[in-house]
C-alpha positions in Angstrom: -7.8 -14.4 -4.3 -9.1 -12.3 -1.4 -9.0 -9.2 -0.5 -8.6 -7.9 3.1 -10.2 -4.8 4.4 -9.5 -2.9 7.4 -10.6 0.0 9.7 -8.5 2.7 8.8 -8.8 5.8 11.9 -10.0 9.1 10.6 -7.4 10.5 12.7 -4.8 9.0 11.7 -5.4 9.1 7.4 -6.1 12.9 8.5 -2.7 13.4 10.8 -1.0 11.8 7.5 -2.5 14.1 5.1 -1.7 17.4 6.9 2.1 16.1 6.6 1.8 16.0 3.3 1.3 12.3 2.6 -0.8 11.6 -0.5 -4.4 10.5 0.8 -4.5 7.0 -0.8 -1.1 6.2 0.9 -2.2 7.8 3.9 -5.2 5.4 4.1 -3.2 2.5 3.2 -0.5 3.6 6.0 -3.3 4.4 8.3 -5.3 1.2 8.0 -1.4 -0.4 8.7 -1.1 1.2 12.0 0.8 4.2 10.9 -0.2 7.3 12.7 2.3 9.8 11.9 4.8 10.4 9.3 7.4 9.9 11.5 7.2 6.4 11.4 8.1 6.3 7.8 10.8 5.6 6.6 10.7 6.5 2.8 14.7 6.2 1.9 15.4 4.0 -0.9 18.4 2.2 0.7 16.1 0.6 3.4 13.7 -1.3 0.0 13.7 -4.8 -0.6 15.4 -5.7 -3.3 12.7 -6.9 -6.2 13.8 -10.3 -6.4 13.3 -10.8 -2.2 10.1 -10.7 -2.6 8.6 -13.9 -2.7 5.6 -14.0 -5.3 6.1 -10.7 -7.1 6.4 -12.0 -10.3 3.0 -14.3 -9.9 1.6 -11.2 -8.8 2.8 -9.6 -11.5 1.5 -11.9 -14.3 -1.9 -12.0 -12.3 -2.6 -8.3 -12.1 -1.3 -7.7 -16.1 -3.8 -10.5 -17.0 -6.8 -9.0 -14.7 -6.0 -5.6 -16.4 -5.8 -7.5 -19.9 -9.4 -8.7 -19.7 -10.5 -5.6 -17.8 -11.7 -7.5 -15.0 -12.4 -5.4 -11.5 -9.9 -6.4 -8.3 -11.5 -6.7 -5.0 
């Protein structure tokens, strides 16, 4: 597996953060392109359903095995 990084804007993790979005989501939204809060939608209606996703439950089994042997991710 490999993990991605990206530039996240001081500007934008900061706009985020003075609306009242947590600051680890607001670097994750940030790094994503998201600048303002406005451009969330955070309603559950507009979710995925669980079982759309393709991979989630390899994913799953992965991270509970990682966190099993205490191993570090990325």
């Amino acid at each position: 597996m490999r993990c991605l990084t990206r530039d996240v804007p001081p500007r934008s993790v900061w706009a985020l953060e003075q609306a009242g979005v947590h600051p680890l989501l607001a670097q994750l939204y940030a790094a994503r392109g998201i600048t303002s809060p406005e451009e969330l939608d955070t309603q559950l209606q507009r979710l995925l359903p669980p079982n759309s996703l393709q991979g989630t439950a390899e994913a799953a089994r992965l991270l509970a095995h990682a966190i099993e042997q205490q191993h570090h991710l990325c």
